[in-house]
C-alpha positions in Angstrom: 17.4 -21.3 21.2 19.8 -23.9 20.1 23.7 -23.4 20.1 23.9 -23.9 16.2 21.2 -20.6 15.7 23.2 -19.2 18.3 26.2 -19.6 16.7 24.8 -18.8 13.3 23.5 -15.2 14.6 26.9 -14.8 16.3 28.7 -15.0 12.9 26.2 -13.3 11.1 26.5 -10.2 13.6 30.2 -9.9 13.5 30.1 -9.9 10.0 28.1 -7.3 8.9 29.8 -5.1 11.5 32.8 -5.7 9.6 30.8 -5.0 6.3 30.2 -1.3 8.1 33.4 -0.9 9.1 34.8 -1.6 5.9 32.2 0.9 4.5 32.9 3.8 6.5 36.5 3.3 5.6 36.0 3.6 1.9 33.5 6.7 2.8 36.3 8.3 3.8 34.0 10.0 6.6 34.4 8.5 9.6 30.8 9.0 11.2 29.5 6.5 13.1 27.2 4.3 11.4 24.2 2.0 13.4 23.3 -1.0 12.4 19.6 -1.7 13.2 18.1 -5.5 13.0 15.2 -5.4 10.9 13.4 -8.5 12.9 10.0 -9.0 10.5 8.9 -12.7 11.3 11.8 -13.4 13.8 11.4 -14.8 17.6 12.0 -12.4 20.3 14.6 -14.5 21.5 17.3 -13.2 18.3 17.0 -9.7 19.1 17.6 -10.8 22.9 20.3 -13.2 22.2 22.3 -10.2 19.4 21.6 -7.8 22.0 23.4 -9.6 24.3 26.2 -10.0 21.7 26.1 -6.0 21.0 23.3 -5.0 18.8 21.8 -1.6 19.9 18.9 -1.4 17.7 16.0 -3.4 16.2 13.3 -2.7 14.4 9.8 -4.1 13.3 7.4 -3.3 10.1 4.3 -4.3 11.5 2.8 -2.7 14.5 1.1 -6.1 15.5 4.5 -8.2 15.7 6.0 -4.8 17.7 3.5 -4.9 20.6 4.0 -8.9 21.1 7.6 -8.5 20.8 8.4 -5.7 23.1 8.1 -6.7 27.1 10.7 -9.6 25.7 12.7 -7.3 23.7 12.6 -4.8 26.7 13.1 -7.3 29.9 16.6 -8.1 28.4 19.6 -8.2 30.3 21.2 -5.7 27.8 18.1 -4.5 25.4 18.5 -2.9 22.7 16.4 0.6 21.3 13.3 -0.9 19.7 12.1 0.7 16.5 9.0 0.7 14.2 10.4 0.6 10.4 7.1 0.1 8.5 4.2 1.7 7.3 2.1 3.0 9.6 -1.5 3.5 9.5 -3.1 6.4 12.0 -5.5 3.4 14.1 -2.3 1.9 14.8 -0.2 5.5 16.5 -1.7 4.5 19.9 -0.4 1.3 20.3 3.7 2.9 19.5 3.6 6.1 21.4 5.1 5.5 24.7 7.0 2.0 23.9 9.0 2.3 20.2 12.3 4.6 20.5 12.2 5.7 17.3 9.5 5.5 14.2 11.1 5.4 11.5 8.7 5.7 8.4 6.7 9.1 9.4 5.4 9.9 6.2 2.5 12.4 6.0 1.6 15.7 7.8 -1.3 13.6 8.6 0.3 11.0 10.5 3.2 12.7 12.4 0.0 15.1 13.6 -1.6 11.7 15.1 1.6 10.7 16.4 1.9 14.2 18.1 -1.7 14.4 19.3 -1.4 10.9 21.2 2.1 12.4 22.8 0.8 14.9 23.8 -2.3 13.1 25.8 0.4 10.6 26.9 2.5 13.5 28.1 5.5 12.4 26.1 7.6 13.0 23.2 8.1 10.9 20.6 11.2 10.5 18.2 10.4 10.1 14.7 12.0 10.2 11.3 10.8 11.8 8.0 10.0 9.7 5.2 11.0 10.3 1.6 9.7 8.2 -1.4 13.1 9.0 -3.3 12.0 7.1 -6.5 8.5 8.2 -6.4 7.2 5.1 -6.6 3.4 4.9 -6.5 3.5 1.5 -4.8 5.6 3.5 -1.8 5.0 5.8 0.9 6.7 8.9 1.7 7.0 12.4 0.7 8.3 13.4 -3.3 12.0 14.8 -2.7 10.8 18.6 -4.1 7.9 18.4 -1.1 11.1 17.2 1.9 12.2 20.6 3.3 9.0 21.4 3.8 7.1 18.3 5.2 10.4 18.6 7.5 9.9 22.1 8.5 6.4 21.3 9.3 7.5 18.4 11.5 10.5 20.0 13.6 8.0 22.9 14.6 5.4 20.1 15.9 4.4 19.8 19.3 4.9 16.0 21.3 7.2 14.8 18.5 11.0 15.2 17.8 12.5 15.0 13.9 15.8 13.1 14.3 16.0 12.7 10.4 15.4 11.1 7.7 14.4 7.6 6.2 14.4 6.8 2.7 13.5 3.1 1.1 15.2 3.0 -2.3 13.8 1.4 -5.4 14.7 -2.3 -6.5 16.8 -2.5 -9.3 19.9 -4.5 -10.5 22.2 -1.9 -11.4 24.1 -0.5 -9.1 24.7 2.7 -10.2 21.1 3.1 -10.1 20.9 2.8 -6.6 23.7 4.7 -5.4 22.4 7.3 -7.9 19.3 7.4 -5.1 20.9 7.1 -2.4 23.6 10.1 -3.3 20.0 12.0 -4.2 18.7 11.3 -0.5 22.3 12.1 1.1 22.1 16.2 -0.6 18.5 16.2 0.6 19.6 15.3 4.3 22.3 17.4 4.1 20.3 20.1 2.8 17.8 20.2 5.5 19.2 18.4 8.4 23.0 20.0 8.3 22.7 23.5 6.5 19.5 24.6 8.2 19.8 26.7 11.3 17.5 24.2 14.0 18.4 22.3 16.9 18.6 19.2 15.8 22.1 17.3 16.6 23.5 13.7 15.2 21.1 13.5 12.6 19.9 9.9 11.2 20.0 9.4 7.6 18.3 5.9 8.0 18.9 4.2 4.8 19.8 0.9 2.8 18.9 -3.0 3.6 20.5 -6.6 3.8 21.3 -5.6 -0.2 22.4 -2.6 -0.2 23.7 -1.5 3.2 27.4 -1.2 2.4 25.9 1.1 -0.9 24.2 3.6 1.6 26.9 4.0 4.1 28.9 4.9 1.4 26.9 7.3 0.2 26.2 9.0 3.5 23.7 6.6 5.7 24.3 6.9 9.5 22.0 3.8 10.6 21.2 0.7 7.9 18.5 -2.1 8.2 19.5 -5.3 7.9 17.3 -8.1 8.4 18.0 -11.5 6.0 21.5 -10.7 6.0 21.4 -10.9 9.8 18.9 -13.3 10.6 18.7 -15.7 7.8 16.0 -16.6 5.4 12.4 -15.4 6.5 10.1 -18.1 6.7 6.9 -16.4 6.0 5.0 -19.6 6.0 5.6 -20.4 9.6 2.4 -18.4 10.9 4.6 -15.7 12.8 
């Protein structure tokens, strides 16, 4: 890695912490708040380099990039919890159980039962997160919001899997209103399940917002954000990674 991307990461990093803090401030709420590097199409060597710098988490959408990623990711000096973030088809559970820290986009009975039938052959438990489609959007996965207490219920009381909480991808749109308008919508959700619900469950994750809309979601209640271009730069998706 050359001094100048080092540098550049560096800056980036130290910035968007200051973007959280200065978030959390005007949330008035003063609950810690993760910042997780969403790493799609970037080297190992960031995510080793920021970790070394402070990041605690990353994350990766595709299961492929996550499994040649992870003994680097892992073997650092100071590595940092390694998340899956993306959609996640059932063929694909066996290759995550046992290696990611935390998956992220859970979002079918269907799947978290895959997820807790190859923890329980493995012999392990796995951390996962509910997801919510909070703009029903056909194009995106994820439970409706009327069908979340329930999918939830049915996930705390599986077997080989542990609900943390909840992730939520919001719509694209230019108004702002708009999308703080979702994101207040998946905060009374969380809340709803996750805080007034007698269960076991402590330090729940409301894992919400992006390199757009990060300093939106924390103030409207998100505990960890996923920042990728904001972080890392442009994505060059034409480089073959």
């Amino acid at each position: 890695m050359t001094e100048a991307r080092q540098q550049f990461l560096k800056a980036s990093y130290e910035r968007v912490m200051e973007d959280i803090e200065s978030a959390v401030i005007r949330r008035g709420e003063h609950k810690a708040v993760q910042l997780l590097a969403a790493s799609k199409t970037m080297p190992a060597e960031d995510i080793v380099y920021l970790s070394d710098v402070g990041l605690r988490y990353a994350g990766e959408n595709r299961q492929q990039e996550f499994t040649e990623k992870y003994e680097a990711v892992k073997s650092a000096a100071n590595p940092a919890e390694y998340h899956f973030i993306g959609h996640l088809q059932t063929n694909k559970v066996k290759y995550l159980v046992g290696k990611a820290d935390l998956i992220h986009s859970v979002d079918s009975v269907h799947l978290a039962e895959e997820i807790a039938k190859q923890a329980c052959r493995m012999g392990v438990t796995v951390p996962i997160l509910g997801q919510v489609n909070i703009g029903e959007e056909e194009a995106k996965s994820g439970v409706s919001p009327d069908e979340a207490p329930e999918f939830f219920a049915a996930l705390h009381e599986m077997q080989g899997i542990s609900l943390r909480g909840m992730m939520v991808v919001a719509p694209i749109c230019d108004e702002k209103e708009k999308i703080r308008k979702y994101f207040r919508d998946s905060y009374r959700i969380f809340i709803d399940f996750f805080e007034k619900k007698p269960h076991n469950i402590r330090e729940a994750i409301l894992s919400m917002g992006m390199s757009d809309t990060y300093e939106l979601a924390i103030e409207e209640g998100a505990t960890m954000v996923r920042v990728g271009s904001a972080l890392f730069g442009h994505r060059d998706y034409g480089a073959g990674r």
